[in-house]
KEDOMAR-653885 format. One record per residue: residue in one letter; x, y, z of N, C-alpha, C, CB in turn. Coordinates in pm, whole numbers, plus 50000, padded with zeros to 5 digits. Glycine has a CB too. Layout:
REM KEDOMAR-653885
a_X_Y_Z_X_Y_Z_X_Y_Z_X_Y_Z
...
END
This chain:
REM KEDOMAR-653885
x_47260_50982_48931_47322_50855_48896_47393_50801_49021_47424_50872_48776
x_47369_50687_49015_47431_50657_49192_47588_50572_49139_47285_50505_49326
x_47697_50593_49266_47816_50575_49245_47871_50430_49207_47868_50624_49347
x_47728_50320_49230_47779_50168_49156_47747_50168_49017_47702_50027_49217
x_47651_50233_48986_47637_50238_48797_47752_50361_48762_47434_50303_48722
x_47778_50464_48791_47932_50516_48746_48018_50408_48790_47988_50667_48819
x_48073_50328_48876_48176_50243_48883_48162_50194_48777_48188_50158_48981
x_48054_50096_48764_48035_49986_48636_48059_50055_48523_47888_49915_48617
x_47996_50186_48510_48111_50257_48357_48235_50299_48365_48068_50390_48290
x_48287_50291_48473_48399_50365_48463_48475_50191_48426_48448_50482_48623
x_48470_50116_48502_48502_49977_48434_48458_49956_48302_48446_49868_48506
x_48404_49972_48224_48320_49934_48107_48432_49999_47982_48140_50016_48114
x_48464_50136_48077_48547_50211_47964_48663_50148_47995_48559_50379_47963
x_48726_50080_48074_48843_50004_48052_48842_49892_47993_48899_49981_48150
x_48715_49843_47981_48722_49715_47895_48745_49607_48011_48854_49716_47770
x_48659_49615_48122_48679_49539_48236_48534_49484_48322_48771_49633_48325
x_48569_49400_48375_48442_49323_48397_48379_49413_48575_48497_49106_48409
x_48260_49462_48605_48246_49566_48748_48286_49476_48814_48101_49634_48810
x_48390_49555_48930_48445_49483_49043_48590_49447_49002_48356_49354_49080
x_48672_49461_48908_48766_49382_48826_48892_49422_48942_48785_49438_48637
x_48872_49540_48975_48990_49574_49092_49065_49679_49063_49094_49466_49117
x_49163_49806_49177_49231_49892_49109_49337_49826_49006_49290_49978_49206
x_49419_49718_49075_49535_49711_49003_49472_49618_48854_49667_49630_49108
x_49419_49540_48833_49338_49566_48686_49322_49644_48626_49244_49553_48669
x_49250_49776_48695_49220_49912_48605_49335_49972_48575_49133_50022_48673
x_49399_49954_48620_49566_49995_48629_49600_49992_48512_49669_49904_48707
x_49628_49828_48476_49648_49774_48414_49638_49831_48274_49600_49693_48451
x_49488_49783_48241_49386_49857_48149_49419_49981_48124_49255_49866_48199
x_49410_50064_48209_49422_50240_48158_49597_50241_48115_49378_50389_48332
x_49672_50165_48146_49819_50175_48076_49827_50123_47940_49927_50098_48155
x_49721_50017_47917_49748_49901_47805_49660_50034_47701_49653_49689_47836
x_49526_50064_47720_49502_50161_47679_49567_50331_47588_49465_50153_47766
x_49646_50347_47707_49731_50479_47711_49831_50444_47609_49802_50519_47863
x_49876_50362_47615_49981_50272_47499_49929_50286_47383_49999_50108_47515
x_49814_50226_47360_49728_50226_47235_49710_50374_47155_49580_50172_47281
x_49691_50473_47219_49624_50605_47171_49657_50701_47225_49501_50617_47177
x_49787_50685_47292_49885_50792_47267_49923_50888_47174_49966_50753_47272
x_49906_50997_47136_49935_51078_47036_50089_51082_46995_49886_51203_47073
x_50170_51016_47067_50319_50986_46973_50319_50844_46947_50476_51023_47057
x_50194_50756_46971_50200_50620_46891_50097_50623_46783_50173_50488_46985
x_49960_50655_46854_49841_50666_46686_49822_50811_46711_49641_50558_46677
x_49729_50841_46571_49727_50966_46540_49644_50993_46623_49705_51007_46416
x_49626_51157_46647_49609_51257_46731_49463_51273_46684_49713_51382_46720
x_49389_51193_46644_49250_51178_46589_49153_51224_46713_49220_51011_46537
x_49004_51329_46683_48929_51324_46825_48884_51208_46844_48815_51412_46846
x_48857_51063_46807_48856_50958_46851_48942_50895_46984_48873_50909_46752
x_49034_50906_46904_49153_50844_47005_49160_50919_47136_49308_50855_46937
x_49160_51063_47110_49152_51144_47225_49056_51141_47337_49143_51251_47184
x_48897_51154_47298_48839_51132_47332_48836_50948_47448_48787_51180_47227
x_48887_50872_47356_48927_50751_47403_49005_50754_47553_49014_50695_47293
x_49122_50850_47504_49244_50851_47638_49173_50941_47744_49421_50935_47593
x_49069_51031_47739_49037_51139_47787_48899_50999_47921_48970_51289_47628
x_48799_50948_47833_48737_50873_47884_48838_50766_48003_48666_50814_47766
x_48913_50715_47984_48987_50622_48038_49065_50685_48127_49055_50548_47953
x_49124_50755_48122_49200_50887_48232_49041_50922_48361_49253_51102_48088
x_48920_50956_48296_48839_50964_48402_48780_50856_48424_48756_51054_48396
x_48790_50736_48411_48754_50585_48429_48883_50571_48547_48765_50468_48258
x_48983_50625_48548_49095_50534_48643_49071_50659_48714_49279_50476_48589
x_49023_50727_48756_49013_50870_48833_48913_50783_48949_48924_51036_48725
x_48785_50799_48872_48690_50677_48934_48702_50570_49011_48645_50619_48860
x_48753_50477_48953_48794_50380_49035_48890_50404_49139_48836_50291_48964
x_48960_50477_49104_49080_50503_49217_49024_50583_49355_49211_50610_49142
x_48897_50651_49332_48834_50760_49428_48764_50652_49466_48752_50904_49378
x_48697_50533_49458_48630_50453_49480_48676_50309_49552_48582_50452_49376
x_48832_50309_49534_48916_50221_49661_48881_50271_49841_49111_50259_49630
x_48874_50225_49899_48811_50235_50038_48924_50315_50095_48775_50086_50123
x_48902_50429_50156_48974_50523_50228_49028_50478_50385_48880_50644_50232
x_48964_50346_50433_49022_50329_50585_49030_50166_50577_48905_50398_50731
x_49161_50175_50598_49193_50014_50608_49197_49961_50748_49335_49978_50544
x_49164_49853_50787_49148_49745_50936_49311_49689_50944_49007_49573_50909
x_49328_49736_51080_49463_49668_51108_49435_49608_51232_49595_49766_51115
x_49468_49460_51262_49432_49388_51356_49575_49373_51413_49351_49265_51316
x_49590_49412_51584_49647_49371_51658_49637_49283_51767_49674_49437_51673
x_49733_49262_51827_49709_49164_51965_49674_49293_52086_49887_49051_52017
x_49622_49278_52189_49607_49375_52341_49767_49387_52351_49516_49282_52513
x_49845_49322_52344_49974_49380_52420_50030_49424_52298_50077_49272_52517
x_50016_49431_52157_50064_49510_52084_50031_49641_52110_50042_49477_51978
x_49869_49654_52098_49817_49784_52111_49845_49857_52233_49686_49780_52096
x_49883_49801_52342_49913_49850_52474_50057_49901_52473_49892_49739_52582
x_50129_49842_52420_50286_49943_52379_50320_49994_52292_50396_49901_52376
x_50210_49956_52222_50247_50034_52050_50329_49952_51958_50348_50185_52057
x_50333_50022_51826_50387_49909_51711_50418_49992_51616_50282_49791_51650
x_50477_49913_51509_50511_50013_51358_50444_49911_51257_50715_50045_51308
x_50377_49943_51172_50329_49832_51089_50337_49868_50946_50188_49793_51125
x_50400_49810_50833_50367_49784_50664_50231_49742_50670_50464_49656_50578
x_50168_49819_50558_50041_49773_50523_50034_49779_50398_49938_49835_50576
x_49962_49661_50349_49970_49669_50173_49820_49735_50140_49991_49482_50080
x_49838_49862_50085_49708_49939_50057_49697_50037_49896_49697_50048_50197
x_49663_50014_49842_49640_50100_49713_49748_50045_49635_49650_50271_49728
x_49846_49960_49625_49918_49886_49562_50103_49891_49623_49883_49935_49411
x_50018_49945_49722_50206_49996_49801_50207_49954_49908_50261_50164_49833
x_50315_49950_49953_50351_49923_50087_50355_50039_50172_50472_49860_50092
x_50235_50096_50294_50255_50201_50345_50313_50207_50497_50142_50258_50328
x_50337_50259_50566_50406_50236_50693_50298_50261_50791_50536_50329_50717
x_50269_50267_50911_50150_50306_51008_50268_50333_51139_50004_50156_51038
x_50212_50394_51208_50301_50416_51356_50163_50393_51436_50395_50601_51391
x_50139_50290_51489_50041_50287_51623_50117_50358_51783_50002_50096_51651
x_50097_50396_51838_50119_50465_51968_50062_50365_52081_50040_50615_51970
x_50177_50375_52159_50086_50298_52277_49996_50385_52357_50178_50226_52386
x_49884_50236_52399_49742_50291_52396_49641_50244_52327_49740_50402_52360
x_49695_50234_52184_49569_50280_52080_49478_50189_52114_49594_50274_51911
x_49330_50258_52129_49209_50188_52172_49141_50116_52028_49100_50304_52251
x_49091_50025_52109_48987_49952_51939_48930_50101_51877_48785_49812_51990
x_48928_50051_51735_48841_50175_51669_48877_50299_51636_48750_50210_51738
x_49022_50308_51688_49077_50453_51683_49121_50462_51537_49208_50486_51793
x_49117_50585_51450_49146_50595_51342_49310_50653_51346_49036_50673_51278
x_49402_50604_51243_49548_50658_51230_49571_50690_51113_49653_50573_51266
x_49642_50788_51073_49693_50794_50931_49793_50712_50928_49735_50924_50879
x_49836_50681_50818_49965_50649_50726_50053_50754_50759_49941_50646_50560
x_50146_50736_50765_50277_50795_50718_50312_50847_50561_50373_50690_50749
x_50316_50975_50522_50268_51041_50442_50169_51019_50349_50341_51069_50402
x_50030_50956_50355_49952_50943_50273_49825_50991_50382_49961_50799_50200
x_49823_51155_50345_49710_51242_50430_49548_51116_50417_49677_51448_50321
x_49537_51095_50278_49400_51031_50296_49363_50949_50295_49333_51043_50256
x_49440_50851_50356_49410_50677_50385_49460_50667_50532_49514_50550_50269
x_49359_50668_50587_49354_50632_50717_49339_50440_50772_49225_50724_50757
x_49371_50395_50868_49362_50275_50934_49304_50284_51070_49487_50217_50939
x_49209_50187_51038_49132_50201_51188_49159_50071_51267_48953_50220_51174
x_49196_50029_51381_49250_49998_51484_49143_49854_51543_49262_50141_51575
x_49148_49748_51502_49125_49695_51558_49189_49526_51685_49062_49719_51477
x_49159_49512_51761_49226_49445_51889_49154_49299_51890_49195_49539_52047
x_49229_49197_51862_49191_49021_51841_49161_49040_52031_49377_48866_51761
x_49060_48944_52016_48993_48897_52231_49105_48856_52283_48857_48733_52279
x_49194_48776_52220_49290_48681_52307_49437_48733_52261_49267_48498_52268
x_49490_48688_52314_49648_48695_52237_49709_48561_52226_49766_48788_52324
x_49703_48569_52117_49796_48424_52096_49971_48392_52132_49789_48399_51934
x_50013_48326_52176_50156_48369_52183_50216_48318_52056_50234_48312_52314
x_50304_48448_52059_50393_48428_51867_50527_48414_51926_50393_48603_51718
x_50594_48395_51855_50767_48395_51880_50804_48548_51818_50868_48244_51773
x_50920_48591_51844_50988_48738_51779_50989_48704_51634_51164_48782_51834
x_50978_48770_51594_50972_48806_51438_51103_48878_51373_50848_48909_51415
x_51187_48822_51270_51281_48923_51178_51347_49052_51293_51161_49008_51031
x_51249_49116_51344_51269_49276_51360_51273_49285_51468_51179_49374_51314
x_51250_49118_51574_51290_49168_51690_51131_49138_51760_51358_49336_51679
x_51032_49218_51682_50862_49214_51698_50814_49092_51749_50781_49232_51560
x_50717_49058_51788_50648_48961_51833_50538_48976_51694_50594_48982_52001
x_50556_48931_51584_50403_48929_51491_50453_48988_51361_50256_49037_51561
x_50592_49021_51369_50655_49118_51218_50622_49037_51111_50841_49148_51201
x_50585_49078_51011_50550_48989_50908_50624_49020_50767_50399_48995_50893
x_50630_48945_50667_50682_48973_50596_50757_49068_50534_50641_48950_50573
x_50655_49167_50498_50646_49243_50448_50784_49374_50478_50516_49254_50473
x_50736_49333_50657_50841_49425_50762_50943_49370_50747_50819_49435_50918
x_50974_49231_50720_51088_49171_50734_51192_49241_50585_51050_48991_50739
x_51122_49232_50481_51157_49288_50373_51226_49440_50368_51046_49281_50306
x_51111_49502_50493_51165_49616_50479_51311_49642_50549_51067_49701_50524
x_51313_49578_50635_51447_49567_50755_51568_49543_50675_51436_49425_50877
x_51542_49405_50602_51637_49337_50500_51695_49474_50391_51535_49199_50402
x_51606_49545_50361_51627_49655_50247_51683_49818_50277_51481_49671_50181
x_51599_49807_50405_51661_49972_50462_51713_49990_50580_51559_50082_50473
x_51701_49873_50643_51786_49893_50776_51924_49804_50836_51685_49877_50880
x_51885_49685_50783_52020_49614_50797_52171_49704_50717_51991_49449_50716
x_52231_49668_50821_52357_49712_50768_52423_49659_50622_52447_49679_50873
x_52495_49755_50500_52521_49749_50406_52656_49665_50407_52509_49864_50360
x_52702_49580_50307_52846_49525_50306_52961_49600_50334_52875_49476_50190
x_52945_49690_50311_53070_49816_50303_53056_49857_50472_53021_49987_50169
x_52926_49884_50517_52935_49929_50644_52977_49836_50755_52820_49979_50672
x_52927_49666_50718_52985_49563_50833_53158_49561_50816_52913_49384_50805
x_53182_49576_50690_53342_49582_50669_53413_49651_50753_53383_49634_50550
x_53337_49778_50786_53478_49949_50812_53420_49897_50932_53463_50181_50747
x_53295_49804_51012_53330_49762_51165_53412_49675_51207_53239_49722_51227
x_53428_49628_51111_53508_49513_51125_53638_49551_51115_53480_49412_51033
x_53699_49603_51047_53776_49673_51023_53859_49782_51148_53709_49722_50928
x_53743_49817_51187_53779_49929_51333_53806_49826_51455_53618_50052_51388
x_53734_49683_51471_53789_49624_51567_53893_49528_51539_53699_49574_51631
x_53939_49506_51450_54051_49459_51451_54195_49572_51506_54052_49406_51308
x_54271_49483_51620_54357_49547_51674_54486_49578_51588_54377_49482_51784
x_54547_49660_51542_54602_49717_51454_54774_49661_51494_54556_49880_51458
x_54807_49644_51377_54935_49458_51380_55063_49568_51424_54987_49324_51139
END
């Protein structure tokens, strides 16, 4: 059986159109799981069978999301290196490029052993202005993250503020 007619069933058992997407199937296998739960309907081999099919329907699809994502830089990014958010499997994952990195080079994620990013370099460089983070190209995403885990907390600008004021 080849792996696009299992996709198309493994969609079929979600009640989804082939191609519909992970976060659809997502979707589906929760709206599902809701349905025929054994502490919402009875514990019937129907139902089971039901949750059992749909559990290996989102198994499927999920093994079937693409394992290496394209990250496009500028030459002088890739030549000093970078930190990049990437939106992949429904998350936001982090990447550490190294300066150097040649077109084509494969990188992992930052703790996600099996989703790799492979490295690719735009001909020209466009000139950008600094970005949020300081970056030349930071994008949203990064900006979000800065805003959330690295900018300083209210309490922490206070006790600096606090320490430079000259004492009355």
């Amino acid at each position: 059986m080849s792996e696009t007619a299992d996709l198309d069933r493994a969609y079929a058992a979600l009640g989804l159109a082939p191609g519909a997407g992970l976060r659809a199937a997502r979707a589906a296998f929760r709206r599902i799981a809701r349905a025929v739960h054994p502490d919402v309907a009875a514990a019937t081999p129907e139902n089971l069978s039901r949750l059992a099919a749909a559990l290996a329907a989102i198994r499927a699809v999920e093994r079937a999301e693409p394992a290496v994502v394209e990250v496009m830089l500028d030459a002088a990014e890739a030549a000093r290196g970078a930190a990049r958010t990437v939106l992949a499997r429904g998350r936001a994952l982090i990447l550490r490029i190294p300066a150097g990195a040649a077109e084509g080079a494969l990188l992992p994620f930052i703790g996600e052993p099996g989703l790799m990013a492979r490295v690719r370099i735009r001909p020209e460089t466009p000139q950008q202005a600094p970005g949020p983070g300081g970056e030349a190209g930071a994008g949203p995403v990064l900006a979000d993250f800065i805003r959330r885990f690295a900018a300083p907390s209210p309490a922490a600008r206070f006790a600096r503020w606090t320490r430079r004021r000259p004492a009355a």
